[in-house]
FIVO-723746 format. One record per atom (N, C-alpha, C, O): chain; atom name; z, x, y; residue in three letters. Coordinates in nm, 4 decimals, decimal comma, always signed. Example, Ala and Ser with C-alpha at 12.3 -4.5 7.8 and 13.67 -1.06 7.14 Angstrom:
// residues 2
A N +0,7800 +1,3190 -0,5690 ALA
A CA +0,7800 +1,2300 -0,4500 ALA
A C +0,7800 +1,3200 -0,3300 ALA
A O +0,8465 +1,4236 -0,3319 ALA
A N +0,7080 +1,2850 -0,2250 SER
A CA +0,7140 +1,3670 -0,1060 SER
A C +0,7870 +1,2900 +0,0030 SER
A O +0,8039 +1,3409 +0,1138 SER
END
This chain:
// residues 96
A N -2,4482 -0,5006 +1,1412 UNK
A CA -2,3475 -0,5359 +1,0408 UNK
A C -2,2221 -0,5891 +1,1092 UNK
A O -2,1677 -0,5048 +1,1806 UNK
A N -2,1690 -0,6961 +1,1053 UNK
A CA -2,0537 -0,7268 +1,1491 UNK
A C -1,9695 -0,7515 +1,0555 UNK
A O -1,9932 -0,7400 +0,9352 UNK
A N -1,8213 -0,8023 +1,1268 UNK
A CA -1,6999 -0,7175 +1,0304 UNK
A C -1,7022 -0,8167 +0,8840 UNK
A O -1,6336 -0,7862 +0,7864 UNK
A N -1,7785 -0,9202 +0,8865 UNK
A CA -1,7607 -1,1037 +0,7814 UNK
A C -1,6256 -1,0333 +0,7025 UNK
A O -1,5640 -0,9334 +0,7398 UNK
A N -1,6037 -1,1036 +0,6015 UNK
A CA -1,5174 -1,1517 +0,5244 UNK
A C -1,5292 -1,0066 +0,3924 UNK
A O -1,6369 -0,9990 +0,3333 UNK
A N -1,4430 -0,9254 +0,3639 UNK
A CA -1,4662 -0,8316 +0,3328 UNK
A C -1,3795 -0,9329 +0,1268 UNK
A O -1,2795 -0,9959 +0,0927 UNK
A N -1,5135 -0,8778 +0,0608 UNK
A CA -1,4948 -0,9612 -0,0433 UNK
A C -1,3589 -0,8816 -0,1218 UNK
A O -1,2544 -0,9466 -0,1206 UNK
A N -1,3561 -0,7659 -0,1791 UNK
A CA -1,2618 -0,6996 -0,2164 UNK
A C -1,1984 -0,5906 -0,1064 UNK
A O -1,2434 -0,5507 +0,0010 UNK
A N -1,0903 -0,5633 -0,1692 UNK
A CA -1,0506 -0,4281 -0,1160 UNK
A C -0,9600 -0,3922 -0,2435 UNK
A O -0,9056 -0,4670 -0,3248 UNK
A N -0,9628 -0,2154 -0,2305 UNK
A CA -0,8820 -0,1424 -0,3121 UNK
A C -0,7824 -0,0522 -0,2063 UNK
A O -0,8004 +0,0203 -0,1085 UNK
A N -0,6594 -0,1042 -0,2909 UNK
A CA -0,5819 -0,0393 -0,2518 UNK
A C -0,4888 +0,0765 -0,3698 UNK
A O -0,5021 +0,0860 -0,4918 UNK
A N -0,3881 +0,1588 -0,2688 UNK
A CA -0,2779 +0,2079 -0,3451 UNK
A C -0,1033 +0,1700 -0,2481 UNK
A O -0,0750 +0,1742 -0,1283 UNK
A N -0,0523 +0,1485 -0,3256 UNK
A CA +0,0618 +0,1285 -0,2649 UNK
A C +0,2218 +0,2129 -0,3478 UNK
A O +0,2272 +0,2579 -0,4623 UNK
A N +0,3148 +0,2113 -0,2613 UNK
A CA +0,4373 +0,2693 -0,3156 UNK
A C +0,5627 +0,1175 -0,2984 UNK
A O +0,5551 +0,0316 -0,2105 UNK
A N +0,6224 +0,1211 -0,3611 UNK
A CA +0,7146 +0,0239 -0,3756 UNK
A C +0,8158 +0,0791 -0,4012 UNK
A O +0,8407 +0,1512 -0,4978 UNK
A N +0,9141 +0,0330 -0,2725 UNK
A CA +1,0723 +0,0775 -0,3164 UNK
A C +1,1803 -0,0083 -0,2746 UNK
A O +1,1651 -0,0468 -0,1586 UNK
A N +1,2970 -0,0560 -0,3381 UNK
A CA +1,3950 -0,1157 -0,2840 UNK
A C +1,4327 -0,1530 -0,1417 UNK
A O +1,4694 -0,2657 -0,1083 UNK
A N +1,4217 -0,0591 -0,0690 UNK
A CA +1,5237 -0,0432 -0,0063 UNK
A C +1,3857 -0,0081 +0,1821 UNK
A O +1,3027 +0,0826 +0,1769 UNK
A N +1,3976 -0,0891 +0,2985 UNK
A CA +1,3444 -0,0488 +0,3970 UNK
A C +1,3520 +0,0708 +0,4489 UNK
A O +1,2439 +0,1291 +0,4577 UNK
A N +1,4747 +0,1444 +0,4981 UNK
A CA +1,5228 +0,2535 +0,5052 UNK
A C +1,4569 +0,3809 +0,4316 UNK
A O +1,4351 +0,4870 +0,4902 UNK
A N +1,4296 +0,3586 +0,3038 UNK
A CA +1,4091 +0,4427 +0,1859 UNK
A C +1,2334 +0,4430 +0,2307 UNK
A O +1,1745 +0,5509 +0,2368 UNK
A N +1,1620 +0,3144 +0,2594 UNK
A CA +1,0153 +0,3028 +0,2576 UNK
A C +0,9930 +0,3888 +0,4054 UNK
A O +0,9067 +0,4761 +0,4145 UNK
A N +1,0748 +0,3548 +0,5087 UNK
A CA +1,0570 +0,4047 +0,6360 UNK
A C +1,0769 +0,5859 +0,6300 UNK
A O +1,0087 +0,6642 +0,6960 UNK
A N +1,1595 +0,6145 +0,5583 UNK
A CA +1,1477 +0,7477 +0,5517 UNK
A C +1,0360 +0,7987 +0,4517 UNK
A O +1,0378 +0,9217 +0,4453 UNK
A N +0,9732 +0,7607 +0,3997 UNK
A CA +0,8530 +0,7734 +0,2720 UNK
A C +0,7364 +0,7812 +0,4167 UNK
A O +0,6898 +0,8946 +0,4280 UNK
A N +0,6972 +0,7048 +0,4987 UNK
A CA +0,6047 +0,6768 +0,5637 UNK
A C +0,6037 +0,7713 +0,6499 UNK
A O +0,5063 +0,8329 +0,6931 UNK
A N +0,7622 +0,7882 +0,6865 UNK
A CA +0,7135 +0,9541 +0,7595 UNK
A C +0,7114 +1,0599 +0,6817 UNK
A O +0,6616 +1,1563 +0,7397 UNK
A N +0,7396 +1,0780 +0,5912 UNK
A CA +0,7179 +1,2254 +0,5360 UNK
A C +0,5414 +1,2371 +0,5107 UNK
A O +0,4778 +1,3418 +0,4985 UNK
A N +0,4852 +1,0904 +0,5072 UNK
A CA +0,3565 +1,1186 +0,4853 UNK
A C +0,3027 +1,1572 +0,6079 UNK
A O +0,2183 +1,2454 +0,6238 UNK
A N +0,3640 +1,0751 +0,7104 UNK
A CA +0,2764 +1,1363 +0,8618 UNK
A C +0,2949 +1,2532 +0,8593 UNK
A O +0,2562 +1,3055 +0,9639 UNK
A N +0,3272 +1,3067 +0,8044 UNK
A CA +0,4368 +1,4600 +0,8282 UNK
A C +0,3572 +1,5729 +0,7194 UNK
A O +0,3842 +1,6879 +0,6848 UNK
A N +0,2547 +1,4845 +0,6884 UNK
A CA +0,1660 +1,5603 +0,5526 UNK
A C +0,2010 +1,5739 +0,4032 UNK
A O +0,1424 +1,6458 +0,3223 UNK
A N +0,2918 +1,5042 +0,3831 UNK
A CA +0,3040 +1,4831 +0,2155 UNK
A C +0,2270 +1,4044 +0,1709 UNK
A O +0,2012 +1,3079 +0,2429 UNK
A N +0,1761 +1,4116 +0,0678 UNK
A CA +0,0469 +1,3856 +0,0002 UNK
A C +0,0587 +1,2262 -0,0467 UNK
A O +0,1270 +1,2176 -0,1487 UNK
A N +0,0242 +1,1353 -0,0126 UNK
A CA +0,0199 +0,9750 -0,0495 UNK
A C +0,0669 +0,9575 -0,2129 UNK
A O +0,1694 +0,9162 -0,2671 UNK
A N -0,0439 +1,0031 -0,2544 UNK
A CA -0,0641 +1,0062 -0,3896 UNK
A C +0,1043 +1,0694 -0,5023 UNK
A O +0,1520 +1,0207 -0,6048 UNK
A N +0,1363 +1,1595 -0,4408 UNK
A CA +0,2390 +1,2197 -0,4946 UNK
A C +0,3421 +1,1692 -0,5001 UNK
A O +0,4125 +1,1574 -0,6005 UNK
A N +0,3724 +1,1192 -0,3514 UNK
A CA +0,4792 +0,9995 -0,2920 UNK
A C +0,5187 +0,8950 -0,3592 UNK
A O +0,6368 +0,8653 -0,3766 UNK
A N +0,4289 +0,8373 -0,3981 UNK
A CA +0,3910 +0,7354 -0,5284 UNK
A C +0,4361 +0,7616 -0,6566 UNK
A O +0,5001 +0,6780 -0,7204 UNK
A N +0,4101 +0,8625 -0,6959 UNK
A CA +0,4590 +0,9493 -0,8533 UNK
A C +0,6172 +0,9834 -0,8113 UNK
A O +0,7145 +0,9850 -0,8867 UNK
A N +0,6150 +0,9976 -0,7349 UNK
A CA +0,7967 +1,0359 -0,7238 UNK
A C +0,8608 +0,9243 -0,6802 UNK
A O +0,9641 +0,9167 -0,7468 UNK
A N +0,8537 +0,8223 -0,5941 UNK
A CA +0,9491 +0,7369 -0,5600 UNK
A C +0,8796 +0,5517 -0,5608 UNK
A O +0,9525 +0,4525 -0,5635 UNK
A N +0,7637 +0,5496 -0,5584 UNK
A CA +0,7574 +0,3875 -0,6591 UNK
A C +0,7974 +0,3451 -0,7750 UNK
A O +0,7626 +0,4083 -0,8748 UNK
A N +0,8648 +0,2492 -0,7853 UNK
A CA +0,9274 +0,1498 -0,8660 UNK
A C +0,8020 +0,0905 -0,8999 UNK
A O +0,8310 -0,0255 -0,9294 UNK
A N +0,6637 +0,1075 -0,9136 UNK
A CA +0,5687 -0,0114 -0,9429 UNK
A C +0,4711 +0,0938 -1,0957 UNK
A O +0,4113 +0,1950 -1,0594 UNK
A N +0,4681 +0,0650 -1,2132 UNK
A CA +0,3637 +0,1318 -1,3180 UNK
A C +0,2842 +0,1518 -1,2288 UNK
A O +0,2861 +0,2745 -1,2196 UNK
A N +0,1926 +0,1031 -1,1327 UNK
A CA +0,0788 +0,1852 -1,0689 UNK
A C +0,1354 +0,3534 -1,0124 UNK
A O +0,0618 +0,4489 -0,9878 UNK
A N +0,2783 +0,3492 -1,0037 UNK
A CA +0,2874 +0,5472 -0,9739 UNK
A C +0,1877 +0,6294 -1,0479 UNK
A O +0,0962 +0,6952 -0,9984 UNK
A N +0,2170 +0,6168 -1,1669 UNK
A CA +0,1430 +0,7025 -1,3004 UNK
A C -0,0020 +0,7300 -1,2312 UNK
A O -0,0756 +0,8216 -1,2679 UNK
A N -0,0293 +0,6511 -1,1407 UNK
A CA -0,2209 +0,6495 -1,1031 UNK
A C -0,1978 +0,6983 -0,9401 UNK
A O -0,3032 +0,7203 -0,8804 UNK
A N -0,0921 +0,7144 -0,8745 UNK
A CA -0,0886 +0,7593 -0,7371 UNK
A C -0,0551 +0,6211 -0,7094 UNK
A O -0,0788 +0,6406 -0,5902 UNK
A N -0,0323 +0,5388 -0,7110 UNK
A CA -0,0537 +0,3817 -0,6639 UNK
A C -0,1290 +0,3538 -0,6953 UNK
A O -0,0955 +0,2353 -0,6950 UNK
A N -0,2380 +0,3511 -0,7367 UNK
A CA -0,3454 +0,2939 -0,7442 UNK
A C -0,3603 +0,1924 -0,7836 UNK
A O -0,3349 +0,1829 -0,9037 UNK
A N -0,4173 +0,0344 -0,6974 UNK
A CA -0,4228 -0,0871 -0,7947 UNK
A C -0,4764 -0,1573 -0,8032 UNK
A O -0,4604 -0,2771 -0,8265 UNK
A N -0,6222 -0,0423 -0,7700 UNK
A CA -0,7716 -0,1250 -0,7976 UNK
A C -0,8111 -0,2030 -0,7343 UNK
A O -0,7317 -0,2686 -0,6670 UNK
A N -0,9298 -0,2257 -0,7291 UNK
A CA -0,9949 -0,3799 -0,6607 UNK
A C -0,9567 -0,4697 -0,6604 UNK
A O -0,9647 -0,5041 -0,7783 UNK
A N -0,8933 -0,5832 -0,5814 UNK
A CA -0,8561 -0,7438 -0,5589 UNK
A C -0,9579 -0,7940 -0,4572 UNK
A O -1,0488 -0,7483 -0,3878 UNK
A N -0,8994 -0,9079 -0,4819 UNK
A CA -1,0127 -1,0186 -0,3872 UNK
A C -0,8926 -1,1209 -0,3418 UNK
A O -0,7752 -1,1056 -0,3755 UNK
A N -0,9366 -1,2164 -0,2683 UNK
A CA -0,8355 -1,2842 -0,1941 UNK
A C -0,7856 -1,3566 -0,2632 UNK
A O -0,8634 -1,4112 -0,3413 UNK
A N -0,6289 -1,3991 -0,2751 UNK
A CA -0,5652 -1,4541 -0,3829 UNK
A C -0,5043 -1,4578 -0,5087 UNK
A O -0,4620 -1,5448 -0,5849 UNK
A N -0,5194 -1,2472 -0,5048 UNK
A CA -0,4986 -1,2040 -0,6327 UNK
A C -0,3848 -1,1415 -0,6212 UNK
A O -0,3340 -1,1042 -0,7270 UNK
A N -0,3040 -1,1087 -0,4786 UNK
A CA -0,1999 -1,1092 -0,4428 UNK
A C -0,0453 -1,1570 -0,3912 UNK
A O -0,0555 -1,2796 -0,3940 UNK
A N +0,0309 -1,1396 -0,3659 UNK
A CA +0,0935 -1,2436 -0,3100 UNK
A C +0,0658 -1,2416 -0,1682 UNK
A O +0,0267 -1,1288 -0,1382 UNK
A N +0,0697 -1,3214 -0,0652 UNK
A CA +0,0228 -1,3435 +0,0657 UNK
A C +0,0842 -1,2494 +0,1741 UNK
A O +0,0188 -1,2407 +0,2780 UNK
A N +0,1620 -1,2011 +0,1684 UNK
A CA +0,2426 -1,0677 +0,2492 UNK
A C +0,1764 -0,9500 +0,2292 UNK
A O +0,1492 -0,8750 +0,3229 UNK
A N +0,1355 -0,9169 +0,0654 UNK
A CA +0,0762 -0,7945 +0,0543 UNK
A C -0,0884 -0,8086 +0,1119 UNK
A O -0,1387 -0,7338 +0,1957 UNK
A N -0,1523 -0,9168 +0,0482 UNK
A CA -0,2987 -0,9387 +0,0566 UNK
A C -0,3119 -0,9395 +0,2265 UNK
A O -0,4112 -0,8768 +0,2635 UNK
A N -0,2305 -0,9986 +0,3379 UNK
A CA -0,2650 -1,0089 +0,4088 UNK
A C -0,2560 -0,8874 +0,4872 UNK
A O -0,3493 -0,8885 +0,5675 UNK
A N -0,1556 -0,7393 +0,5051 UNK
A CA -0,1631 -0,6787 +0,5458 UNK
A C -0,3042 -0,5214 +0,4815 UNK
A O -0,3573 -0,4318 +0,5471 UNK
A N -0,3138 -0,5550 +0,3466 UNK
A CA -0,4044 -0,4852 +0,3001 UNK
A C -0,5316 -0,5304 +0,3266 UNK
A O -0,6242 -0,4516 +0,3070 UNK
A N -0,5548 -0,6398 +0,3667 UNK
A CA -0,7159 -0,6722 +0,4200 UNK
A C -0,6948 -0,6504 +0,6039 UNK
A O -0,7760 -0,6962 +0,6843 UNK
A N -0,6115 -0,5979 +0,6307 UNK
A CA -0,5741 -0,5730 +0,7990 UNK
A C -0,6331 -0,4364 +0,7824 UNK
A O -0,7267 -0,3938 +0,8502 UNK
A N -0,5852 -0,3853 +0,7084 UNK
A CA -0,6146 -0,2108 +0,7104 UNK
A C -0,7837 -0,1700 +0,7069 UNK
A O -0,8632 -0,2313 +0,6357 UNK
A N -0,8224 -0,0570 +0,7958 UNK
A CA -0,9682 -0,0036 +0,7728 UNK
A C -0,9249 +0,0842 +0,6683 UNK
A O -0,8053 +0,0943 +0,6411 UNK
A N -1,0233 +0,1551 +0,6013 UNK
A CA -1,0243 +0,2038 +0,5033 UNK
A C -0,9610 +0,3719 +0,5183 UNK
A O -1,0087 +0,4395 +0,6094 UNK
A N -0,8786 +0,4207 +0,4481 UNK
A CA -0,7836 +0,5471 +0,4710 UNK
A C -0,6698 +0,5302 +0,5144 UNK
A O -0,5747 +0,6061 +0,4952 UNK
A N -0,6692 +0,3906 +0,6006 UNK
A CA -0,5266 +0,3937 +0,6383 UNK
A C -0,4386 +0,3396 +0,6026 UNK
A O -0,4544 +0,3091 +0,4843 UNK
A N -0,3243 +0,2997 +0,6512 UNK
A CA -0,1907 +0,2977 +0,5594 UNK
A C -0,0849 +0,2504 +0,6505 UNK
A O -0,0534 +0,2984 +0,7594 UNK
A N -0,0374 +0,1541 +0,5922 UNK
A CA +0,1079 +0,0724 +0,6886 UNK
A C +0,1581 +0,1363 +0,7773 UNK
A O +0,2028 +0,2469 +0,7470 UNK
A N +0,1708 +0,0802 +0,9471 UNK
A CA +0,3045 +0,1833 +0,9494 UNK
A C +0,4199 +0,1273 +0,9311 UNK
A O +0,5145 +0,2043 +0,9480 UNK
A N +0,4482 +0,0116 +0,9002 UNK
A CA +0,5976 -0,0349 +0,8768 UNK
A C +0,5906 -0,1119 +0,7472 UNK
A O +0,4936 -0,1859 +0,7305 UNK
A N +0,6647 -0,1043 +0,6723 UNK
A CA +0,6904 -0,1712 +0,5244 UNK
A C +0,6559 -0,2985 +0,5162 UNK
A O +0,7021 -0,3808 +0,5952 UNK
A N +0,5652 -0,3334 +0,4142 UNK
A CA +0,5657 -0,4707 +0,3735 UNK
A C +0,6663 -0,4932 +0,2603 UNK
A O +0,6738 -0,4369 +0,1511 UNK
A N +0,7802 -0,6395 +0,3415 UNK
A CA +0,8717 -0,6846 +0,2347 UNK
A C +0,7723 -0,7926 +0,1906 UNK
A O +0,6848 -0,8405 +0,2628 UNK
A N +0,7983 -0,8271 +0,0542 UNK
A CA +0,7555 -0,9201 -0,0562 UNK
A C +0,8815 -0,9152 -0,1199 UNK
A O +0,9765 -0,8416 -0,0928 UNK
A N +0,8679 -1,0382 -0,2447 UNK
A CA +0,9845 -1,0541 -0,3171 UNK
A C +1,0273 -0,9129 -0,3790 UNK
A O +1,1457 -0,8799 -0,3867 UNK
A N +0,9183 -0,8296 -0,4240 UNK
A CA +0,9678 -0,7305 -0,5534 UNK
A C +0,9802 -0,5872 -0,4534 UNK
A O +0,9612 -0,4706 -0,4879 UNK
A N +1,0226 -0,6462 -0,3058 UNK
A CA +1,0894 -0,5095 -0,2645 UNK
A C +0,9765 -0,4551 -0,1206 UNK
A O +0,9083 -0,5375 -0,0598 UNK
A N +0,9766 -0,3425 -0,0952 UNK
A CA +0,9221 -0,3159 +0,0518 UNK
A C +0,7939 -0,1707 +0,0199 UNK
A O +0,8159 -0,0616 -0,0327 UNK
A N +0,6782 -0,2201 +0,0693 UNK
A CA +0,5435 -0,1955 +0,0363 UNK
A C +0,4888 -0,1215 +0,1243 UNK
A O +0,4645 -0,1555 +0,2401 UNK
A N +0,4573 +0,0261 +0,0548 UNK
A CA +0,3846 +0,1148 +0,1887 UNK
A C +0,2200 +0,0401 +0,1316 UNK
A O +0,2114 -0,0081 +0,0187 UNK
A N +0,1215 +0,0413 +0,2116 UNK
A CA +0,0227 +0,0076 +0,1426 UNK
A C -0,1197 +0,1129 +0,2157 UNK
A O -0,1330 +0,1220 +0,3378 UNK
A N -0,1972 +0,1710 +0,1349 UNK
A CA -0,2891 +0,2308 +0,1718 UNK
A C -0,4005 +0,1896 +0,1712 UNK
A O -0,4216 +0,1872 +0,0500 UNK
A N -0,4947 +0,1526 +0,2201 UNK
A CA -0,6577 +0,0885 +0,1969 UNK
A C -0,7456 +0,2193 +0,1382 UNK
A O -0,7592 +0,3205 +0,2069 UNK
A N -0,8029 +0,2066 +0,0061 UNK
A CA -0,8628 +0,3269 +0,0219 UNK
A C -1,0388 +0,3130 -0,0256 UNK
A O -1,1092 +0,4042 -0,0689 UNK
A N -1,0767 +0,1755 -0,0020 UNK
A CA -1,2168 +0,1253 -0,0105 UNK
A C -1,2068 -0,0204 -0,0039 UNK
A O -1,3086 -0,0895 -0,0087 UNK
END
């Protein structure tokens, strides 16, 4: 099996204003706070309500900052430095 062109991926992500604010989010998770929760308390994005959760995409269904670091990720893992996009700075998790 080699790595080809991985048709979807699902992710969850947290979205917040501010770099500073995302950089301290990313460590409290290294630090063992729960992804999912992180999300319910401090994303700015309707996917909180679901942990982040924001389902299956395929290439192009994103904007190119997010899509490209979420098809970087193996599966479980998770940014270590914020993705900025227009609508602010993006922890992003791969989670299939």
């Amino acid at each position: 099996m080699g790595k080809g062109k991985a048709g979807k991926v699902r992710t969850s992500h947290i979205l917040v204003e501010k770099h500073s604010k995302a950089l301290e989010i990313i460590s409290m998770i290294q630090e063992g706070s729960d992804f999912k929760e992180m999300a319910r308390k401090f994303s700015s994005c309707p996917s909180k309500k679901k942990g982040g959760d924001l389902g299956l995409f395929g290439k192009g269904q994103m904007v190119p900052e997010f899509e490209k670091a979420a098809f970087a990720l193996n599966v479980g893992q998770m940014t270590h430095n914020p993705v900025k996009t227009k609508s602010g700075y993006h922890i992003i998790k791969r989670t299939s």
